[in-house]
C-alpha positions as CSV (number, residue, x, y, z in Angstrom):
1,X,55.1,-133.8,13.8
2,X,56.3,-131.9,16.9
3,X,55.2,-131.8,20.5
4,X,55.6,-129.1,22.8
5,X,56.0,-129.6,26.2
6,X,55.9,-126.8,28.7
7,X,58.5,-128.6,31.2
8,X,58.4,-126.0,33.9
9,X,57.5,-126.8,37.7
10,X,55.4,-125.2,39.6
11,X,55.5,-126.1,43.7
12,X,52.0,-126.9,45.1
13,X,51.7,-127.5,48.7
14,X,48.4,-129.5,49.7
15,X,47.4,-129.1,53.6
16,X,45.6,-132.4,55.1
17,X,44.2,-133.3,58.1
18,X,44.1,-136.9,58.9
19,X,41.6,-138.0,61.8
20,X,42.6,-141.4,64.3
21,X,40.0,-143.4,66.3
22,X,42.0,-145.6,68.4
23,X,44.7,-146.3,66.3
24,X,42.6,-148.1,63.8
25,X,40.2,-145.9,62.0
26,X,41.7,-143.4,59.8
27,X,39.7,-140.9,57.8
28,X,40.5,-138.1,55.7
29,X,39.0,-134.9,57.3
30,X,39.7,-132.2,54.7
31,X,42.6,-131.6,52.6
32,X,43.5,-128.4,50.2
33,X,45.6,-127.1,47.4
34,X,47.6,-123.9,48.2
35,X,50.3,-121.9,47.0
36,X,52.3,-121.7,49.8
37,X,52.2,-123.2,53.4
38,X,51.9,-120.5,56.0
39,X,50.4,-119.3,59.2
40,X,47.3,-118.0,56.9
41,X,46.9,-121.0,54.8
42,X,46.9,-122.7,57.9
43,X,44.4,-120.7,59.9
44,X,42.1,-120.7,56.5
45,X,42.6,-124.6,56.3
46,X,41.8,-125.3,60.1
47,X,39.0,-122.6,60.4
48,X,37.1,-124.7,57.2
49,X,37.1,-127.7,58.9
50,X,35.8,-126.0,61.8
51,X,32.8,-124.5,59.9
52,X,32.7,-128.3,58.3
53,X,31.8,-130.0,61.8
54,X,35.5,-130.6,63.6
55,X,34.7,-129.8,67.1
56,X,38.1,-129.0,69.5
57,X,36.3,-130.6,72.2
58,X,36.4,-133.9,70.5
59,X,39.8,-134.0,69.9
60,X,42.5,-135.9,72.0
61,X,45.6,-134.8,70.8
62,X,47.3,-132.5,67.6
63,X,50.0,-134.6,65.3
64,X,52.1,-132.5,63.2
65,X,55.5,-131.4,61.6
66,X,57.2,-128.4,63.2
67,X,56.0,-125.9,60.7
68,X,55.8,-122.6,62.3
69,X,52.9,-121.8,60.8
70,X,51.1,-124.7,61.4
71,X,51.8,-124.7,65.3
72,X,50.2,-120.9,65.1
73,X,47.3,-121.3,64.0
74,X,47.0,-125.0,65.6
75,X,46.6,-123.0,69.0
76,X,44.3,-119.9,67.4
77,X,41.8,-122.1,66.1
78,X,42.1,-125.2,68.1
79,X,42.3,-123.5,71.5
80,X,43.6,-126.0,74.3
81,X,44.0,-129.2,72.8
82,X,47.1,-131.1,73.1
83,X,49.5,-130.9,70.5
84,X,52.8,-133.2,70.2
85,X,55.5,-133.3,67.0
86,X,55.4,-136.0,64.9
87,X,57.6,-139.0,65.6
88,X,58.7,-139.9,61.8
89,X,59.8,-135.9,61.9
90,X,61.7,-136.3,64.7
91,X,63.6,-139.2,63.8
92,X,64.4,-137.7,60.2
93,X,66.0,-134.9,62.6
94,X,67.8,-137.1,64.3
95,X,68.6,-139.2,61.4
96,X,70.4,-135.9,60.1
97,X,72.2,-135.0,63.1
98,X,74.3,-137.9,64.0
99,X,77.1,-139.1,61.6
100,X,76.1,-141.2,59.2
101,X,77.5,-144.3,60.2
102,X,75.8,-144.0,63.7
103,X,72.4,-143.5,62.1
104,X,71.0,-147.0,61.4
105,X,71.7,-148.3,64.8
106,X,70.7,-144.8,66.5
107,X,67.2,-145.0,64.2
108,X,66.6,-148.3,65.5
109,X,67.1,-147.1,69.3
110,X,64.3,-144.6,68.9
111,X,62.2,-147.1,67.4
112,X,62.8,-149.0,70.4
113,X,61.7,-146.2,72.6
114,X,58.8,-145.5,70.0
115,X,57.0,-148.6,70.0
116,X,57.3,-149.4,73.7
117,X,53.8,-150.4,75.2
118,X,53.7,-147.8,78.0
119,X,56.1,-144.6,79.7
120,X,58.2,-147.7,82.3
121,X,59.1,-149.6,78.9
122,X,60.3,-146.7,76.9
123,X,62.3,-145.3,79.9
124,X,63.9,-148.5,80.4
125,X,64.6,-149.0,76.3
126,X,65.8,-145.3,76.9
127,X,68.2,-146.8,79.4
128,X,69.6,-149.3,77.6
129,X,70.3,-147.6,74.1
């Protein structure tokens, strides 16, 4: 008996939106399948929700990687509302930039700065590091 196995890969890209109430509450708000992640997918993605119920007025802020894209239609669809780059994407930045044996003690720094409980406590971790 022989099995055949089509072992080819094929790259899927699935766009999510993850909604926050107060730190605690997480939901899922929408996610979809796509071939490839662009400004289009993007705008398609976000204007769904949209027709779904998500109202820009309710949001308080816009988490997200750098994609190009992304940041596009973000501001097309979303209008005005506050957008700021994702901290884990940051630090794997970081984490790239600096030389490797500098990383775990640089990664633990910005967690420093990250978790500070308001803007005078991550200046003054800031200072210190």
């Amino acid at each position: 008996m022989f099995l055949l196995l089509d072992l080819s890969a094929t790259r899927v890209c699935i766009l999510t939106a993850v909604g926050v109430i107060y730190s605690v509450v997480k939901d899922i708000l929408g996610f979809e399948r796509v071939r490839v992640e662009s400004e289009s997918s993007w705008r398609g993605f976000l204007s769904r929700l949209m027709e779904r119920g998500l109202m820009p007025t309710e949001l308080d802020l816009v988490i997200s990687d750098e994609h190009k894209g992304l940041l596009a239609s973000a501001s097309e669809v979303l209008g005005d509302v506050p957008h700021q780059l994702c901290w884990a994407h940051r630090i794997c930045d970081v984490r790239k930039s600096v030389l490797a044996s500098e990383r775990k003690e640089v990664v633990a720094d910005l967690g420093m700065i990250y978790r500070a409980e308001h803007l005078a406590a991550a200046k003054d971790a800031f200072r210190r590091e």
